[in-house]
N, C-alpha and C positions, 0 to 999 in steps of 0.2 A: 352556646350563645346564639340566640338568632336576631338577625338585624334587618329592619324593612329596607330591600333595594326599590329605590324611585326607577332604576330601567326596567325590573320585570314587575314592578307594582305587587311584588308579593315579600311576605317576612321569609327570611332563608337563613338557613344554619350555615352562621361564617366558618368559613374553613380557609384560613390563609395561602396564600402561594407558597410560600418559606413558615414554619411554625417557627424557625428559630429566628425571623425578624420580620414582623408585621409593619407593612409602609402603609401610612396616609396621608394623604395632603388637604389640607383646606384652603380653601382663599382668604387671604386678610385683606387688609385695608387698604385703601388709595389713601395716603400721608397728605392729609391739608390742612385739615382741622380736628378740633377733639372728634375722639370716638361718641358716636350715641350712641341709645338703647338699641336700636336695631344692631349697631353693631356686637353688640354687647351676647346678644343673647346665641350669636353660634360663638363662643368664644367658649360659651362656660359651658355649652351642650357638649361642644366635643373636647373640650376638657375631659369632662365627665367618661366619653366614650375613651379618650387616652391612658387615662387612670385604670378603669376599667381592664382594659387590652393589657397595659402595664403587670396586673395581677395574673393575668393568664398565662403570658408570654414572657421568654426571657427580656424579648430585645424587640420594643417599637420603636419603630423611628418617624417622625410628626414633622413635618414640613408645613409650617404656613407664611405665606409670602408676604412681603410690602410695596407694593407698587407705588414707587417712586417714579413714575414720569408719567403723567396723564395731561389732559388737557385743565381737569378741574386745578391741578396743581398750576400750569400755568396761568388760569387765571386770577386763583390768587395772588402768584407773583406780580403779576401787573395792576390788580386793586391796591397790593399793602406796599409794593415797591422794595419788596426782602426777596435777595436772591432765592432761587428756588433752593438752592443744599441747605439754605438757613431754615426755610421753612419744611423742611421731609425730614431733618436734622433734630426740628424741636416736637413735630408733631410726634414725629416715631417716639420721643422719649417719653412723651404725655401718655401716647397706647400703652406702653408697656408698663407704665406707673400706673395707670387704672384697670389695666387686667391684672396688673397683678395683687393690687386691691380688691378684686373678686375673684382671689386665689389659683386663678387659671396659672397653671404651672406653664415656662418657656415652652417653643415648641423643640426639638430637638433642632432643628437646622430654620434658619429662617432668612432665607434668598432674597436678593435687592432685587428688581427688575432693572435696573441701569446697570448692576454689574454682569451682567446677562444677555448683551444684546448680541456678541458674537453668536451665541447659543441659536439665538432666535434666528437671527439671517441663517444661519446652516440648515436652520429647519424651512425657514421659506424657500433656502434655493431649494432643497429635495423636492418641496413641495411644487416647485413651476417643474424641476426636473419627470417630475411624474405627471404631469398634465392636469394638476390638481391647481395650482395657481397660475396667473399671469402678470405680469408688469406693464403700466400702464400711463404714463405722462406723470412719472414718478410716485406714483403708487403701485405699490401690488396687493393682488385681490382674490380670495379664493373661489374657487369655481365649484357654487355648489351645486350647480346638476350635475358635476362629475362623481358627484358621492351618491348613488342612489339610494341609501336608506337613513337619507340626512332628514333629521327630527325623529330620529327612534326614542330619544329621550324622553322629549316633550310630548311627544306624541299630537302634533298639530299638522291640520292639513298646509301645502303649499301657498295657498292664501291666507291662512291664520298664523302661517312663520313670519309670511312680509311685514303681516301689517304690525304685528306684535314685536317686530327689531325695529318700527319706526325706520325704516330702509331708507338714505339717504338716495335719492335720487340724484345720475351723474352721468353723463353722457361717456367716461369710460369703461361704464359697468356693460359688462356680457350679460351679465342676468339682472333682474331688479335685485333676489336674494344674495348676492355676492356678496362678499365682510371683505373688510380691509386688516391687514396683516404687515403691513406698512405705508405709510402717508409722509408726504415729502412736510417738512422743515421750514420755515422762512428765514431770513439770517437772523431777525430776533426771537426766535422761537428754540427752544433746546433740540437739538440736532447729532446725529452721529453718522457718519460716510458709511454708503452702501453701494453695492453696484447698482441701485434705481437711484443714486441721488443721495443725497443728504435727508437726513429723514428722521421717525422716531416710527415704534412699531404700535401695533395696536392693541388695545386692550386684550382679547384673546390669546392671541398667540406667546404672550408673556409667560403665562401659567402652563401652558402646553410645554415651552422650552421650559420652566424651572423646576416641572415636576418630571422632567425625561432628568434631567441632568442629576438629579439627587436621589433619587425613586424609581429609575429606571422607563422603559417603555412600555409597563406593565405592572401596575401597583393593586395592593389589595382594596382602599377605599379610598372615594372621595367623597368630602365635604362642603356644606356651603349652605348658604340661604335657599327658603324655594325659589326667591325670585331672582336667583341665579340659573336658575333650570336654561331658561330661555331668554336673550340668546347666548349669554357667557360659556355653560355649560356643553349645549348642545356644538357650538362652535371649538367647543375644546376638544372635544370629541371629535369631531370631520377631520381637524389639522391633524392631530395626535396618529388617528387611523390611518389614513391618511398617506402619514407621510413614513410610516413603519407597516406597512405591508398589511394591515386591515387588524393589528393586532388591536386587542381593547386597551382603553387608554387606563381603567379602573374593572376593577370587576364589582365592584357594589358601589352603587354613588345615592349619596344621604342627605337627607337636605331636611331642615327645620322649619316650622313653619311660623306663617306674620307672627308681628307684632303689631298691636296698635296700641292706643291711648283711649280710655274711656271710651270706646266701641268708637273711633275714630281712627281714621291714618293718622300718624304723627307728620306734621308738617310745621315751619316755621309761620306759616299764611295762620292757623289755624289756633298755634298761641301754646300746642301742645306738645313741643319739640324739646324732648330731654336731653342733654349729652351725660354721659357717665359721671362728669367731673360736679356736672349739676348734683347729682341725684347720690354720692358722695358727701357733699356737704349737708347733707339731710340725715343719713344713713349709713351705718355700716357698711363696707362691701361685700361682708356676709350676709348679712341681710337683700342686699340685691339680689347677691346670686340664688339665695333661697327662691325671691318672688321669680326670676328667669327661669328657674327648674320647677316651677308649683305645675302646671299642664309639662303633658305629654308633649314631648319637643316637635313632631311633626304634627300637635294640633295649633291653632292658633292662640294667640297668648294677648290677653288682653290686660296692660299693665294700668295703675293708677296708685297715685300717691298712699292711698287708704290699703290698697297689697302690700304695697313697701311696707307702711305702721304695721300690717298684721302679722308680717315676715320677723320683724324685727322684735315683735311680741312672744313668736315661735321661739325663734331662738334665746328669748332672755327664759322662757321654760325650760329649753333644755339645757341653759348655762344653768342656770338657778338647780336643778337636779342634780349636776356637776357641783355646784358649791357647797350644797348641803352633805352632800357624800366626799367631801374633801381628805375626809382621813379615810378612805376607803382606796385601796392598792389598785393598781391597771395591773392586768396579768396581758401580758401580751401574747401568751400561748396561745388564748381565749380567740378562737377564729369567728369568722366575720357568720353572722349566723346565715345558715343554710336557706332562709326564705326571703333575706333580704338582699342574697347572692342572685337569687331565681328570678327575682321583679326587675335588677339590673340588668340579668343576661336575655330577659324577654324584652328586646328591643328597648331598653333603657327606661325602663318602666319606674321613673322616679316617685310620680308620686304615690305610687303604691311602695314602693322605696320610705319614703317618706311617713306613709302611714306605720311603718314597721318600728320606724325610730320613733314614733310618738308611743308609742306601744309599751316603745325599752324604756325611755323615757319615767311612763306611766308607773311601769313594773319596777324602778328604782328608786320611785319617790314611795313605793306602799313597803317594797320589802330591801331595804339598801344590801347588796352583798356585789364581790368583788366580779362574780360572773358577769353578771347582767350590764355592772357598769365599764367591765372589760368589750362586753359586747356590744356596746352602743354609741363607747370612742371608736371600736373598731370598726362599725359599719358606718359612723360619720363621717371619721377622718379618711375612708376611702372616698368619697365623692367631696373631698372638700370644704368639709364641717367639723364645727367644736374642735376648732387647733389650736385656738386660744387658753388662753388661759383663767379661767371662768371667774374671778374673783374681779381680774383686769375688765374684763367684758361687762361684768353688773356695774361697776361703777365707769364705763364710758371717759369721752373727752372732757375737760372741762371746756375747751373751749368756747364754748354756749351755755352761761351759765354759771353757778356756784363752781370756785376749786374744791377741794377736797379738803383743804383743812378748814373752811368756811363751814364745810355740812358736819364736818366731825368735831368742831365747835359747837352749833347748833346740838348734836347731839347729845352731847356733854352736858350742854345746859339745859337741855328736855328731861336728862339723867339725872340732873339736881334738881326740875321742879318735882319730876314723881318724887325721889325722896322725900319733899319737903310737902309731900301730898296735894301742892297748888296743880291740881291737875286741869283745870283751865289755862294755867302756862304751857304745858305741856302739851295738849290739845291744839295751841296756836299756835306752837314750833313746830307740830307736825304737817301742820296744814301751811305754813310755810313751806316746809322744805318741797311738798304736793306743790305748793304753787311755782314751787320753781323746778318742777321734772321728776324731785326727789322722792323715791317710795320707798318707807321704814319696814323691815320686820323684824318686829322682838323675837327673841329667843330667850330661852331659858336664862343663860347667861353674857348674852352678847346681843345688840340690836346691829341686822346687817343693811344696807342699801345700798341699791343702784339708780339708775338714771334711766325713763322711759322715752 
């Protein structure tokens, strides 16, 4: 398997710390509001890569966290007037209702950041202990000219780190680059006692302590958005090193690449701002997750309502080759085929992935036998596809639309006009059921239909 590391900017053949338990962490979400497509699509990428790892290795272990204490949390507290536990409470429950609507499996462990702040202060004191932080009119801050090959990640000069953290200028900063690692509390602000004061900590150093604490001080990959590279990432990195003797904080760190909308940024200024739950009510969650995996995960991905229709197009192909081969055995012996193993382990090479299962696809609608359609659940169902149940999938929700004994009436009575050879009746109920979603196909002995 080789996997592109964003620190050496080259593809490398992973080779774990431990073979017998490969650890990675990803970042998840800050809990305020529903997830959107941005967040959506490192969800199902490293899905994708866990599954993956899953097959190889006895024992992964997947850590993605939820950052429950931030500022954006607080401000929603103070716009909707809902405690903040109410509100991290309901959000989290929403994430994990819509990823798991686009099949992304739990992570194996998944860390609060409030449960965790003992974690973090042990890691900040080591860190002033080693002359790497300082405490400061109830902040503490890390000192990054003390790290001298601070931005090896990103790889940006000393003036293109400033200006790209947007560096709060502060008259208790040592450097203008220095990040805060803890910031004092006001008495209405969520707060927890520290020897700097009452406080909360900072974005950064969260992920630092939650992935030391579960994954050790040395894990085999990390994950995330690219536009976590800087400065989330590279700041995880200083702390981590830091403050355990210069050891690496990841040995591969992966990162996926934008999203936008109609060759636009998604923003809500803009009119183009998805969340999952949106785009759910439209769509399968399989169908998303198709359109989020259709590019190469670190090229960018340019999503639109008309990918989703063609995603969801895809897959009623490949359910519809599924139903017509319905009396046809799954042998599970039947291993996942040899070329659609190689496009996954060449850096997650989906949609060549993808072309292979359009392939089997093909190959089971011209010659139906139990190999081919062993081999095409097989190599679906490892990234996350065709787990349904194909027959449930062509005929969709009613919710939008005809129920099901409405169209199976309909049909019935299109069944009595061909008999009765008024085939202008029959003609008009089909073009009904078209007008409302419904697409017939006769068969020999049975007329089947789903909902487009």
């Amino acid at each position: 398997m080789q996997l592109y590391n964003t620190l050496t900017r080259e593809k490398e053949i992973f080779a774990p710390m431990d073979a017998r338990n490969v650890r990675m962490y990803v970042c998840g979400p800050t809990v305020y509001d529903f997830a959107h497509l941005g967040n959506a699509r490192p969800v199902v990428v490293f899905d994708t890569l866990y599954r993956l790892l899953k097959l190889h290795y006895p024992k992964v272990t997947y850590v993605r966290n939820i950052t429950d204490v931030d500022d954006k949390i607080m401000a929603k507290a103070k716009e909707s007037g809902e405690a903040i536990d109410t509100i991290t409470t309901r959000t989290t429950k929403a994430y994990h209702d819509d990823m798991a609507s686009l099949l992304a499996l739990p992570p194996d462990i998944e860390p609060r950041a409030t449960a965790h702040i003992p974690h973090m202060l042990a890691l900040i004191a080591k860190l002033i202990e080693k002359g790497h932080a300082y405490a400061v009119d109830g902040h503490v801050l890390f000192n990054v000219p003390s790290m001298p090959n601070y931005g090896e990640l990103s790889r940006r000069s000393r003036d293109e780190l400033i200006a790209g953290a947007r560096v709060e200028v502060a008259p208790y900063k040592k450097d203008a680059a220095d990040f805060v690692l803890w910031k004092p509390s006001t008495a209405d602000q969520v707060g927890w006692d520290s020897p700097y004061g009452r406080g909360r900590p900072g974005w950064h150093i969260e992920c630092s302590a939650m992935a030391k604490e579960h994954l050790g001080e040395t894990f085999d990959i990390h994950g995330g958005g690219l536009d976590l590279i800087f400065p989330h990432h590279e700041n995880e990195i200083a702390q981590s090193r830091c403050a355990h003797d210069d050891a690496p904080l990841a040995k591969l760190w992966m990162h996926n690449g934008f999203l936008t909308i109609n060759n636009d940024k998604m923003s809500k200024s803009l009119g183009n701002f998805f969340t999952v739950r949106d785009l759910l009510a439209i769509a399968p969650g399989e169908a998303l997750r198709l359109a989020l995996l259709s590019a190469h995960y670190r090229q960018p991905l340019d999503f639109s309502e008309e990918a989703l229709k063609k995603a969801k197009q895809t897959l009623d192909g490949w359910y519809g080759a599924l139903r017509n081969t319905k009396d046809i055995a799954f042998d599970a012996n039947v291993a996942v085929p040899e070329n659609f193993m190689a496009a996954l382990d060449d850096d997650l090479n989906t949609p060549q992935a993808f072309a292979i299962i359009h392939d089997l696809v093909s190959q089971l609608n011209k010659t139906p036998d139990t190999k081919t359609k062993s081999a095409l659940l097989s190599a679906a169902n490892l990234i996350g596809f065709l787990t349904q149940d194909a027959e449930s999938w062509m005929r969709g929700s009613s919710s939008d639309g005809l129920s099901e004994e409405q169209i199976l009436a309909l049909i019935t009575a299109r069944k009595d006009a061909k008999a009765a050879k008024n085939f202008a009746e029959a003609d008009r109920i089909r073009k009904e059921l078209l007008d409302a979603g419904i697409v017939l196909e006769d068969k020999a002995n049975d007329t089947l239909w789903r909902r487009v």
